[in-house]
N, C-alpha and C positions, 0 to 999 in steps of 0.2 A: 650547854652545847650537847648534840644528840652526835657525836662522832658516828657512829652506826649508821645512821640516816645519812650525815653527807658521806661515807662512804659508799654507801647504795647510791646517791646521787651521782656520786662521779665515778665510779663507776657505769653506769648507764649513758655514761658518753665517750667512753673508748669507743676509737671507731669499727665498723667492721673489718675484718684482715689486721689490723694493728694489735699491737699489745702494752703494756705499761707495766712499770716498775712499784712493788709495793711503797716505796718512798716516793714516787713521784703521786701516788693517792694519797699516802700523808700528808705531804707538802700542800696539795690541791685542796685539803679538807682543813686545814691552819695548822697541822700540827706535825712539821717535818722531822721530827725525832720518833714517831709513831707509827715505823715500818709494820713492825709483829702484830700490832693492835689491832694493820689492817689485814694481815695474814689472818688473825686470831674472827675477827668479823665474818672473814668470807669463809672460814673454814667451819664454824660452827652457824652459819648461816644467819647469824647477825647483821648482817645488811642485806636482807632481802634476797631474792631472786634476782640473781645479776651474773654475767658473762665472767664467774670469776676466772674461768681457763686463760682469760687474757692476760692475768696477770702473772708476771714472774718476778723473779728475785735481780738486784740492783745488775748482775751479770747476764744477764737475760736468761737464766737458768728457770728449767722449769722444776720449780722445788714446791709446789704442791702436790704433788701426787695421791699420797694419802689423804686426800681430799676428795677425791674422784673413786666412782668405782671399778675403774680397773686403772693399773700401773701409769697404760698410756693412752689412758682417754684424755686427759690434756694437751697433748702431741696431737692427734687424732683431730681435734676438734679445731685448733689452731691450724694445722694444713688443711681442713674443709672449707676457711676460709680463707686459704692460699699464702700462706705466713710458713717459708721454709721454717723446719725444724731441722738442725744437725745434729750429730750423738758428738758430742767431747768427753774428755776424760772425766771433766766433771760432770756431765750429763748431758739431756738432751739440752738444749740452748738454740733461741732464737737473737738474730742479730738485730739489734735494736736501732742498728743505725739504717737498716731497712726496715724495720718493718717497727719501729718504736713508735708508738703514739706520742706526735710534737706540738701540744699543745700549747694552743697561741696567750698572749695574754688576754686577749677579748675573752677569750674560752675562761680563762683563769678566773677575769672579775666579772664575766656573770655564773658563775657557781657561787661566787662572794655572795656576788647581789642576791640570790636565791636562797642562802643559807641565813641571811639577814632578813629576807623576807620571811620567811618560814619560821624564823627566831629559835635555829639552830643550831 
């Protein structure tokens, strides 16, 4: 299995304006205990060139920062695409129940199908 690659793959279909949870790219890619891995992917750029602003942490926290080149270029880049950002105590944070990517199960098993095609 090439974890890396399906996490560039699914990544590449959050949709525009949405966002996703780093355990929900785990789960999508088979491996739902593998939140950090996919933190650790997008942040040394191990999955490709991909939308990683979209993603945040299980709370909708935007906890990449240090991933980006400045503070709040992830904020920045998620309200260009019209996805509220609010500041909480814990940080900035997008609500997930607006603006969470709800990906269906069709979506689900053709990533399957595609990571079985691809023999990854």
């Amino acid at each position: 299995m090439d974890f890396y690659r399906r996490v560039e793959l699914v990544c590449r279909q959050i949709p525009y304006g949405k966002a996703a949870t780093y355990g929900q790219i785990a789960l999508l890619c088979g491996m739902p205990k593998h939140a950090r891995q996919v933190g650790y992917a997008l942040r040394t750029g191990k999955a490709g060139e991909v939308c990683a602003y979209r993603v945040v942490n299980a709370k909708g926290i935007l906890s990449g920062a240090a991933s980006f080149d400045t503070p709040d270029q992830q904020k920045l880049l998620l309200e260009a695409e019209g996805v509220l950002v609010e500041w909480t105590p814990e940080g900035y944070r997008v609500n997930l129940k607006e603006s969470g990517w709800k990906n269906t199960m069709e979506e689900a098993e053709a990533l399957r199908a595609r990571f079985e095609k691809e023999e990854i």
